[in-house]
Structure formats: structure tokens, C-alpha cells
N, C-alpha and C positions, 0 to 999 in steps of 0.2 A: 705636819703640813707646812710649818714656818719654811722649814728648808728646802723641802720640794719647791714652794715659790721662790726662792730664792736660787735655787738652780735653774727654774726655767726663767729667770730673770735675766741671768749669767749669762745662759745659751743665746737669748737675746740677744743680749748687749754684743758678746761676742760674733755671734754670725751678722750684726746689721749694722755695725761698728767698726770693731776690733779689724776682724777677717778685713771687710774693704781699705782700711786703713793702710794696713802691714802690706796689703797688695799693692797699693802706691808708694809705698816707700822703697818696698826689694825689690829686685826683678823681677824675680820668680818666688813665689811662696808653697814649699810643696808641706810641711810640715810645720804647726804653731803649737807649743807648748805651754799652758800657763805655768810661769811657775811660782807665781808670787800675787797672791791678789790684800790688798789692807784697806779697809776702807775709813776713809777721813771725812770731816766732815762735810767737805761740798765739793769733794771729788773722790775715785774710787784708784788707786795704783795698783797696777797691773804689770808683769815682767812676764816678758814670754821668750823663750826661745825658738829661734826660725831654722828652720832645715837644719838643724842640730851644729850651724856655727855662727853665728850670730845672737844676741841675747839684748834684746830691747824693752827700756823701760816706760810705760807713758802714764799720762794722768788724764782721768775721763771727769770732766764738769757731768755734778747729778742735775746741773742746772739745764743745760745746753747739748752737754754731749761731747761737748768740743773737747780736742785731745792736744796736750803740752807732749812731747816728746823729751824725756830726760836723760837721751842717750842709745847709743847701741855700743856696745863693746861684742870684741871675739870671746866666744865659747870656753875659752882654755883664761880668759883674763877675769870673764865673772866668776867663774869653778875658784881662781887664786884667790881673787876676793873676797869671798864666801867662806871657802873652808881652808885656806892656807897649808897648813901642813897637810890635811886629809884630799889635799888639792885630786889626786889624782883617780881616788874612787872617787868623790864625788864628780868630775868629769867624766869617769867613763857608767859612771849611771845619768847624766845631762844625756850622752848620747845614746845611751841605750832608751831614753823616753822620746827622744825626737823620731825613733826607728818601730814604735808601736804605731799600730794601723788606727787609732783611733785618734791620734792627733795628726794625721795626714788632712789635708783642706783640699 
């Protein structure tokens, strides 16, 4: 039961938040991927990637709500970042998640 509320927690945060957020930052938002969530103590980090070439970090206050933005980097710089030498499966699975129907907004 823990995690069930805790998913519909997520889906909150992310449709009443996240979503309108990332919609004022890009132009166009047609796809959001989480792909990093950690939670700290009085705020929650999230990394999503957008329409499969852009990769944005932010930080949600459990307090407030309010969101720090830590960044956006290209798709192909987080993928080097991350996995370095495996740079290149691990990118071409970033975009094979950004192109599933279930993370279309």
C-alpha cells in the first residue's frame, strides 16, 4: 500500500507541477521522461528528459513546491556523463524511452 501512495503521490506532483513547469520552460513539450527521482530531505530531485533531446534537472521544495532548476544539457551530453564509454547504448535507449506512448504529455 506504502508504494501505491506513493505513486499516486508522484503522478500528482508530476501532472500539477512538474508537467506545467517544463511547459514554460520549452517551447513545445510533447514527451517527459523521469528519469532520476532522489529524495532529500526538504526537497525531492527529479531529471527528466524532453522530447528525447534535452535532459533537465530540477529541485521540488516538500515545503512550498517551489522548483530550483539545476540545468538542461543536450541528450547526447547527459548519455556521456552518465555512462561514458557505454555512451552510446545508453543514449540510444534515452531515445528509445522518450518514443514510448506513455511518456507523451
Amino acid at each position: 500500500m506504502k508504494n501505491n501512495n506513493a505513486l499516486i503521490e508522484f503522478n500528482k506532483i508530476e501532472q500539477n507541477t512538474i508537467i506545467p513547469y517544463l511547459k514554460n520552460i520549452f517551447c513545445s513539450v510533447n514527451s517527459a521522461c523521469c528519469l532520476y527521482h532522489m529524495i532529500e530531505q526538504y526537497e525531492d530531485i527529479y531529471t527528466y528528459l524532453i522530447n528525447g533531446e534535452q535532459v533537465i534537472t530540477l529541485e521540488i521544495s516538500r515545503v512550498d513546491n517551489s522548483i530550483i532548476e539545476d540545468g538542461i544539457v543536450a541528450v547526447e551530453e547527459y548519455a556521456k556523463m552518465m555512462k561514458g564509454k557505454q555512451y552510446h547504448p545508453y543514449l540510444k535507449e534515452l531515445l528509445q524511452l522518450s518514443k514510448r506512448s506513455d511518456f507523451q504529455v
